[in-house]
PDB file of N, H, CA, C and O in Angstrom:
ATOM      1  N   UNK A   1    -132.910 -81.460 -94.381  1.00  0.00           N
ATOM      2  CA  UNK A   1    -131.570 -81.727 -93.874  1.00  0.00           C
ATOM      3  C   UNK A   1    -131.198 -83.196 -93.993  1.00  0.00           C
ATOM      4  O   UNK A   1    -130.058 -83.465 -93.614  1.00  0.00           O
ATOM      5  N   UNK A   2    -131.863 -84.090 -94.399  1.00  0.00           N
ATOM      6  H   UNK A   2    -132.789 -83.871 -94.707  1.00  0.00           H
ATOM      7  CA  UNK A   2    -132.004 -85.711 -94.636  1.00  0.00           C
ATOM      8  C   UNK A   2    -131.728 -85.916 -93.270  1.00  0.00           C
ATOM      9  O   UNK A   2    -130.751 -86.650 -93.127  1.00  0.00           O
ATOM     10  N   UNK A   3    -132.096 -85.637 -92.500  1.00  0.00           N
ATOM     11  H   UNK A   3    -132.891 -85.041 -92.616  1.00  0.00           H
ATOM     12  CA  UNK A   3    -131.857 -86.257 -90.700  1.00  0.00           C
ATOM     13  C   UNK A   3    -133.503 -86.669 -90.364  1.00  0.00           C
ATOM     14  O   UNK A   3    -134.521 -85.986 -90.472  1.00  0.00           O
ATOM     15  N   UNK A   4    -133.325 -87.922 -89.962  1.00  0.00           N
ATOM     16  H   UNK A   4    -132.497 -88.477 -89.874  1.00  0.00           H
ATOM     17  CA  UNK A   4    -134.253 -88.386 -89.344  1.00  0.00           C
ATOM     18  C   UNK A   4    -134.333 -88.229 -87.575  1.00  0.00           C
ATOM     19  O   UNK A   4    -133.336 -88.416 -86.878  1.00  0.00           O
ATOM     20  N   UNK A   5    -135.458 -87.919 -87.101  1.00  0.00           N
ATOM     21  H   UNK A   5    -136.268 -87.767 -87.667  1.00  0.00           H
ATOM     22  CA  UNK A   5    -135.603 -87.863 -85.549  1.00  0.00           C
ATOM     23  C   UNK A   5    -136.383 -88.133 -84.620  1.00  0.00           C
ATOM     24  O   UNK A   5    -137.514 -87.675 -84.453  1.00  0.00           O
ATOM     25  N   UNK A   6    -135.493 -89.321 -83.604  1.00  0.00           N
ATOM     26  H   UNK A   6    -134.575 -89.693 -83.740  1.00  0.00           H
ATOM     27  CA  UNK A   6    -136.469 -89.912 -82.376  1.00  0.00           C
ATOM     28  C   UNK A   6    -136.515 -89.421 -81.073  1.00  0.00           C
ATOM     29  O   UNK A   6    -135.496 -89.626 -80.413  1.00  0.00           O
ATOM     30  N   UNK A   7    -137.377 -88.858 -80.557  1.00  0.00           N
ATOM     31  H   UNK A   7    -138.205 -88.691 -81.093  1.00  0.00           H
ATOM     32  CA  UNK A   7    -137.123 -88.160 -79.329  1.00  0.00           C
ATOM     33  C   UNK A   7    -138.267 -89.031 -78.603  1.00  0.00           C
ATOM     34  O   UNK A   7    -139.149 -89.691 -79.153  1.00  0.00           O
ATOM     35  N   UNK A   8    -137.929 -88.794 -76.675  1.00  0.00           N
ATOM     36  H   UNK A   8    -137.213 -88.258 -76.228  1.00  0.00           H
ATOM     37  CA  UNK A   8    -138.536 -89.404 -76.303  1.00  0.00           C
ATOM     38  C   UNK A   8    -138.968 -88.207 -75.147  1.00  0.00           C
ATOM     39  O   UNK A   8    -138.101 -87.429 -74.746  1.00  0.00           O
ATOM     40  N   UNK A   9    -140.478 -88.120 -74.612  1.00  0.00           N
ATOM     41  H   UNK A   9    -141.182 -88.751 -74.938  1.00  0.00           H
ATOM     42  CA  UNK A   9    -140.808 -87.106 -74.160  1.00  0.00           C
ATOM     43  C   UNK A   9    -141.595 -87.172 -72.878  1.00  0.00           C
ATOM     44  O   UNK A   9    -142.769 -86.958 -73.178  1.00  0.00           O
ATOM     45  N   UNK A  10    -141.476 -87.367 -71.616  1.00  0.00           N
ATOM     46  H   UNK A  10    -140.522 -87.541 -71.372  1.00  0.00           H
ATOM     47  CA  UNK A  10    -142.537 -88.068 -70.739  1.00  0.00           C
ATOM     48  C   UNK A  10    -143.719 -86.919 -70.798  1.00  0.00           C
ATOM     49  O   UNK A  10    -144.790 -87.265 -71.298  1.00  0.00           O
ATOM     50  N   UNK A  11    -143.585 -85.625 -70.334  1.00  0.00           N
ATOM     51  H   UNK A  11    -142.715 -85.344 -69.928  1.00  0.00           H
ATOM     52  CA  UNK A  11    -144.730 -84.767 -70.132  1.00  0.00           C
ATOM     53  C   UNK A  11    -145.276 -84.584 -71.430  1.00  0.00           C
ATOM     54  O   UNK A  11    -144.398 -84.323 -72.253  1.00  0.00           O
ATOM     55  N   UNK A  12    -146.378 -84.632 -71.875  1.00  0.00           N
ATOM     56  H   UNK A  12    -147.091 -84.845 -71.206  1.00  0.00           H
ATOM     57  CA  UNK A  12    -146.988 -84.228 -73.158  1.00  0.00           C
ATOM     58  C   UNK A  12    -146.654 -82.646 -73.695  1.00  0.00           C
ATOM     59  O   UNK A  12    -146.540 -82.179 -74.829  1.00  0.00           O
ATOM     60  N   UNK A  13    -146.574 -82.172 -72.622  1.00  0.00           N
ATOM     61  H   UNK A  13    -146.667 -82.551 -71.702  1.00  0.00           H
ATOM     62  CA  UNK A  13    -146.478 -80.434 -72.453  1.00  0.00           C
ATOM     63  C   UNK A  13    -144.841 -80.279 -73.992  1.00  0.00           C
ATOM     64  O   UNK A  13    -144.651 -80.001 -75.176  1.00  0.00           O
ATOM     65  N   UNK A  14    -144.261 -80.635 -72.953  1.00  0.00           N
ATOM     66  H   UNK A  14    -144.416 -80.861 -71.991  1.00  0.00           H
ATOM     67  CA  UNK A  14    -142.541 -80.447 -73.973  1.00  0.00           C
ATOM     68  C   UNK A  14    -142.627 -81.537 -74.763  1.00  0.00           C
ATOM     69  O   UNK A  14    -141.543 -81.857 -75.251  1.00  0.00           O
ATOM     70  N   UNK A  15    -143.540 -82.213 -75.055  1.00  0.00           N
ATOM     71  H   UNK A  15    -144.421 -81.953 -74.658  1.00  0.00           H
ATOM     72  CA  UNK A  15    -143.903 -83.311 -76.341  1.00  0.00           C
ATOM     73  C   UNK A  15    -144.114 -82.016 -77.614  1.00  0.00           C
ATOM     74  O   UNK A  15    -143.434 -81.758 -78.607  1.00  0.00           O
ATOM     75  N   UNK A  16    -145.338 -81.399 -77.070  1.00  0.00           N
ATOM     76  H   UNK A  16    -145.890 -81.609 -76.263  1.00  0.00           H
ATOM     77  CA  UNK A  16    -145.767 -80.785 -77.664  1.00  0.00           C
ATOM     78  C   UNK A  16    -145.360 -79.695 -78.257  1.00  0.00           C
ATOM     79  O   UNK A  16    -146.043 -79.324 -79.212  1.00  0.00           O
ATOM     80  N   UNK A  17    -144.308 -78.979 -77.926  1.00  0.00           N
ATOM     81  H   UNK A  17    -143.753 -79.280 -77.151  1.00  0.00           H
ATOM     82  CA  UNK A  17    -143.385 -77.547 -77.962  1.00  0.00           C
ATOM     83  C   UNK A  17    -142.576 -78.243 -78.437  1.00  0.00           C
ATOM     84  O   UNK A  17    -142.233 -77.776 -79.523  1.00  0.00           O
ATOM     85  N   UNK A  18    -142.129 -79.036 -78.226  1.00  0.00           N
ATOM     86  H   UNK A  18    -142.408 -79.415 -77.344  1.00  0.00           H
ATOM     87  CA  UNK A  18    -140.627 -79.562 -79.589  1.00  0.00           C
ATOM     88  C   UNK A  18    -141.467 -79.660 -80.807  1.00  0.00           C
ATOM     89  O   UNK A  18    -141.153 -78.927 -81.745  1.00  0.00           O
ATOM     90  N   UNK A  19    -142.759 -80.661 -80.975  1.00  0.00           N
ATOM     91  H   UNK A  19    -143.014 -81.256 -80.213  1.00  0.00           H
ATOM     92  CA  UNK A  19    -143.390 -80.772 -82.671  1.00  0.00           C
ATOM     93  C   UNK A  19    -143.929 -79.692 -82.836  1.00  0.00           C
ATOM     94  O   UNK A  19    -144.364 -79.628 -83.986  1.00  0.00           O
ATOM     95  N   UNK A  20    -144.183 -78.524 -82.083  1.00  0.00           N
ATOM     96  H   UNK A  20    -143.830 -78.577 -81.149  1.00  0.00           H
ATOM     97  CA  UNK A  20    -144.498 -77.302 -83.004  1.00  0.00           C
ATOM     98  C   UNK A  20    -142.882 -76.734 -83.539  1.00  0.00           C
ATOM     99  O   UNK A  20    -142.799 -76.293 -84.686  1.00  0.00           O
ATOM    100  N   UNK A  21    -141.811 -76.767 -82.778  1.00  0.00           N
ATOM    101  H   UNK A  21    -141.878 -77.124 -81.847  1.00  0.00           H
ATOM    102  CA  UNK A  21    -140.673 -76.019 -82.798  1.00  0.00           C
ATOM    103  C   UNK A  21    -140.187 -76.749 -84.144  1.00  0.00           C
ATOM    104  O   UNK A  21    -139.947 -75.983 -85.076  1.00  0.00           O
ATOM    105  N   UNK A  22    -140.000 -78.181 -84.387  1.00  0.00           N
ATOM    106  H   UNK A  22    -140.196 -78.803 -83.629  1.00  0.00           H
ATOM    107  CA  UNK A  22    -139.564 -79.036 -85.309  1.00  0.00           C
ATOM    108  C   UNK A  22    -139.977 -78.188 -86.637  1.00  0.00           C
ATOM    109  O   UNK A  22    -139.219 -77.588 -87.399  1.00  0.00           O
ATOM    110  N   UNK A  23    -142.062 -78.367 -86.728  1.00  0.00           N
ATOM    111  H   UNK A  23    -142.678 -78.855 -86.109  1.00  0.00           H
ATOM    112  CA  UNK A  23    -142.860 -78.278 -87.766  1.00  0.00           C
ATOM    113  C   UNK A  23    -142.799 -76.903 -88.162  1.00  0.00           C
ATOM    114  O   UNK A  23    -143.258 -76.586 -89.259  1.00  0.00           O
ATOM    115  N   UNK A  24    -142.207 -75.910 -87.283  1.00  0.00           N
ATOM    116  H   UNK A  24    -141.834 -76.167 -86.391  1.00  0.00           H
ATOM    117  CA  UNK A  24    -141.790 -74.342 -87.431  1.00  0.00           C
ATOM    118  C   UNK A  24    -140.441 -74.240 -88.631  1.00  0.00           C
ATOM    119  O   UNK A  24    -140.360 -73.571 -89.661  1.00  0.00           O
ATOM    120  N   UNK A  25    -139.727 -74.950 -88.163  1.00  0.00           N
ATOM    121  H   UNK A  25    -139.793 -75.494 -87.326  1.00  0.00           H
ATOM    122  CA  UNK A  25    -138.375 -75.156 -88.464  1.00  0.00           C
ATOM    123  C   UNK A  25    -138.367 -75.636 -89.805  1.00  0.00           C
ATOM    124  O   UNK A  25    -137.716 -75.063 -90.679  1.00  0.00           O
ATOM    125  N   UNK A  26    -139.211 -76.888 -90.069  1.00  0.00           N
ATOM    126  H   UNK A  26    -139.740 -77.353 -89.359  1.00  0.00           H
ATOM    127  CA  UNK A  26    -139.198 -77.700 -91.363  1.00  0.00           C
ATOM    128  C   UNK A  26    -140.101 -76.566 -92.221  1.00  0.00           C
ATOM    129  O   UNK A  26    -140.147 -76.576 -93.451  1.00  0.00           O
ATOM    130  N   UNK A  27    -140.771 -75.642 -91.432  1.00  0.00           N
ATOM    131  H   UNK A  27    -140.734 -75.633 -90.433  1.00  0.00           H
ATOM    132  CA  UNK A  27    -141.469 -75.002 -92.746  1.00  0.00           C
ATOM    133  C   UNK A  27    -140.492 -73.735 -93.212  1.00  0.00           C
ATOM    134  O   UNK A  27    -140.495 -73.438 -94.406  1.00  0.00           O
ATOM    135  N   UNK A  28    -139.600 -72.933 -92.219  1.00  0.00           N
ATOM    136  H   UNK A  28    -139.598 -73.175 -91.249  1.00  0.00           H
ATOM    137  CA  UNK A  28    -138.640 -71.681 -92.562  1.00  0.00           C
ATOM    138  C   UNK A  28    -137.825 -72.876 -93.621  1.00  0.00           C
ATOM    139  O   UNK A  28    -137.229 -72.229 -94.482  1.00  0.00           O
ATOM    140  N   UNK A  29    -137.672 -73.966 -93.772  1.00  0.00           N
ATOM    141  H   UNK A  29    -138.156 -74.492 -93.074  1.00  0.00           H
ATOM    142  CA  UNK A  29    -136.790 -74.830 -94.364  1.00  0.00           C
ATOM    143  C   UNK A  29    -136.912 -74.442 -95.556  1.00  0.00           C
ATOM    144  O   UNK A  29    -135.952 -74.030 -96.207  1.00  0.00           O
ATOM    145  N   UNK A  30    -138.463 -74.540 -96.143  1.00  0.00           N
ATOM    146  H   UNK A  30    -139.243 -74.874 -95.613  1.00  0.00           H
ATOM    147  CA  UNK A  30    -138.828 -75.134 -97.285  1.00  0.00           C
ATOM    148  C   UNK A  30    -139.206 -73.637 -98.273  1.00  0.00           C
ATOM    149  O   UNK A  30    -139.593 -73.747 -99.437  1.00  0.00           O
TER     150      UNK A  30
END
């Protein structure tokens, strides 16, 4: 999508569930 993205996350927990959700996403992408 040429979008770059900074997120900021205090609990590791929903750190973690957004970069699987992202790395889910970028792979249905490709």
């Amino acid at each position: 999508l040429g979008r770059n993205f900074i997120g900021i996350e205090i609990e590791p927990k929903y750190y973690a569930i957004a970069e699987r959700r992202i790395n889910q996403t970028m792979e249905n992408l490709l």
